[in-house]
Each structure stands twice: as structure tokens, then as C-alpha cells.
N, C-alpha and C positions, 0 to 999 in steps of 0.2 A: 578725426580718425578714430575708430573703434578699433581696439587692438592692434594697432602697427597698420591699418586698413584703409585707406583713402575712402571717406564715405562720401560719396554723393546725394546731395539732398534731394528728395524726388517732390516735384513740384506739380499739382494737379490746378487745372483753370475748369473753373464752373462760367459759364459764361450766360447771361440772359438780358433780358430786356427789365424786368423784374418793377413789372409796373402795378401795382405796386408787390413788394417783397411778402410772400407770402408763407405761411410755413410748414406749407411743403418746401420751399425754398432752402427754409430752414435746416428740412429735413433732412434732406438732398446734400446738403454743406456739413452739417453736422458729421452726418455719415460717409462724405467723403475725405473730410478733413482726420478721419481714426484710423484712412487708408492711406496717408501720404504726412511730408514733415511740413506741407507748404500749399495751403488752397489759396488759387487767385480768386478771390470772385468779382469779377467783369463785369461791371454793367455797360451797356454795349447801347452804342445810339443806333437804333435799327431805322434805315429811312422808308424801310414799308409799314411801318406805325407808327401810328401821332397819339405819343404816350400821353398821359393826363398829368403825371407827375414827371418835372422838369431832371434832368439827367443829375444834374448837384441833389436835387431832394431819394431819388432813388438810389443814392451812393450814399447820403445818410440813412435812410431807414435801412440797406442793409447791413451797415455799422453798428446799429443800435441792434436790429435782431439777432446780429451775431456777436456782440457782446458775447465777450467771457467765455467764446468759442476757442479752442487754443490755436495755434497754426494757422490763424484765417487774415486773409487781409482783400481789402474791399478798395477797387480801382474805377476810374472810368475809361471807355476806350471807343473812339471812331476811326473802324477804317476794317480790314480783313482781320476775319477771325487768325487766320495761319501765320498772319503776320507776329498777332499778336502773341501764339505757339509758340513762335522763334522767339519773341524780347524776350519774353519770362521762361525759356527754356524748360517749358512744360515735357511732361513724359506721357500727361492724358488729358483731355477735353472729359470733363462729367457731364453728364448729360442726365433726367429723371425723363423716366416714363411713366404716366398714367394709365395710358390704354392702347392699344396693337392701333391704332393710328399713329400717337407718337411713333413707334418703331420705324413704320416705311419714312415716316419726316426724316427722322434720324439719322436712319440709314443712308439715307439718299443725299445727305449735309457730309457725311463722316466721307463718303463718295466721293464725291463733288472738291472735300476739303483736301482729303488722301490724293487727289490728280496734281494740286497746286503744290502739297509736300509728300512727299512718300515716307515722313516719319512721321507724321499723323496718326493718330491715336483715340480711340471715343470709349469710353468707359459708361454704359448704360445702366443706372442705377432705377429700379422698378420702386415708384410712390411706397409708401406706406399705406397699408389699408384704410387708415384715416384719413390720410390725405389725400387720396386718391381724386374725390371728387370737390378741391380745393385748386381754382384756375385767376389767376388774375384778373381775367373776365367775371367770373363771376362776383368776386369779391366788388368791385366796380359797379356792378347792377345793383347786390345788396346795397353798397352804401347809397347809390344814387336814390332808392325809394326809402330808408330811412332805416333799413335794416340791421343789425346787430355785426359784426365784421372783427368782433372778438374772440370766437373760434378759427377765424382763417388768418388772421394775418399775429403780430406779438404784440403783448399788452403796449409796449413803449410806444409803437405806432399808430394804435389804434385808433386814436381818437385822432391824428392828426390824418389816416386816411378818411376817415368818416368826415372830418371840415374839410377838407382839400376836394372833394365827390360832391359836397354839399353847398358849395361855390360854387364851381364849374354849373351847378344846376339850375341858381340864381341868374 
């Protein structure tokens, strides 16, 4: 309670597939985490991708990158996004955009999601300029030929994205 005031805690869910955790990811969490008292971050088992890094291993590297994040706690979840709205009695879905394609995606989910709950919510948070051109895919191609993957993902992970990319390739 703040001053005699029943406070409800407002609870934001970042949800992705976060194959691997990258940071723009980071970015994304960091900064929506200074807009709420409570970020879920979801990693989510999407059945239309065949992640490289196993659903346990991308629930620890976002643990590790978000270390020392305050507010942040890091889940796994299969099944509907909205459902998972309801458990955690979120107030917003964050979502990052990189470029005016994300948007129509976006838009067209938050749609889609809004028909199933009409208290659905999307909070569209625009990359950082540096991040911008930081995609999961791409970090994945860098490591696969032998590339450097220190600027796009967090030093803790780094190197275990670079052997996990470097197996799969063997």
C-alpha cells in the first residue's frame, strides 16, 4: 500500500523464442523492466521453429543476460500466448521493433491475440539504434562460419553460443 492506497503491482510479459538471447533482447527487457514493477520474460516453445538451442538452455542464457536486471524473472511456457496473459496477470505483452516489417507482424499478433482476450495489450518498444541490425538469425550465421558474436549477444553467453553453433556444424 502506498499511503493508505491499495497498489497493484503492474506486471509486463516480453515474450520470444530467444534463440539464441540476444541484446537487443537485452535491450528490450532492460527498458521495459524501468516501465513496470514486474517483467516476465517467456521463452516460448514456438512449433513453427526448430530452435538450435534447447528450451532449458534458452531460459538459462536469459538468466545469465539478465542478471542484475531488477524486476525481471525469466520463465518457460508452451501453449497460447493469452493464456499465459491470464496466469501472470500481465497489464502489457512488450514486444521490440527493428523495422516497419515488424510492425504489420506485430500488429496483426496483438489482433489476432485481442479477438481471444479483449484485455490484451501490446506495448511496442522501437530497437535501439545499435541494435537495430542485431537478429537472432544473424548471430547464428556469424557463429556458424566462425565469426565474432561478442557484440550481439552478453559476454556470459558468448562463448557458449559460439560451441553450441560450432557443433551443430560438425
Amino acid at each position: 500500500m502506498i499511503r493508505g492506497v491499495p497498489y497493484e503491482v503492474k506486471t509486463f510479459l516480453f515474450p520470444g523464442s530467444f534463440d539464441p538471447f540476444s541484446l537487443g533482447h537485452r535491450d528490450i527487457a532492460k527498458r521495459a523492466a524501468d516501465l513496470c514493477d514486474r517483467l516476465v520474460v517467456a521463452v516460448l516453445n514456438n512449433r513453427g521453429k526448430s530452435p538450435v538451442f534447447s528450451l532449458q538452455e534458452r531460459v538459462e542464457m536469459a538468466n545469465q543476460s539478465l542478471s542484475g536486471v531488477p524486476g525481471v524473472e525469466v520463465i518457460s511456457y508452451v501453449g497460447l500466448l493469452v493464456d499465459l496473459y491470464r496466469n501472470v496477470d500481465a497489464a502489457a505483452v512488450v514486444r521490440g521493433l527493428r523495422a516497419e516489417s515488424d510492425f504489420r507482424i506485430e500488429a496483426e499478433m496483438a489482433a489476432a491475440n485481442k479477438l481471444l482476450n479483449p484485455d490484451y495489450e501490446v506495448i511496442l518498444l522501437p530497437s535501439s539504434a545499435d541494435m537495430v541490425f542485431i537478429s537472432s538469425s544473424t548471430i547464428k550465421e556469424v557463429a556458424f562460419f566462425g565469426g565474432d558474436v561478442s557484440k550481439m549477444v552478453c559476454p556470459q553467453i558468448a562463448e557458449f553460443v559460439k560451441a553450441k553453433i560450432s557443433e551443430r556444424k560438425a
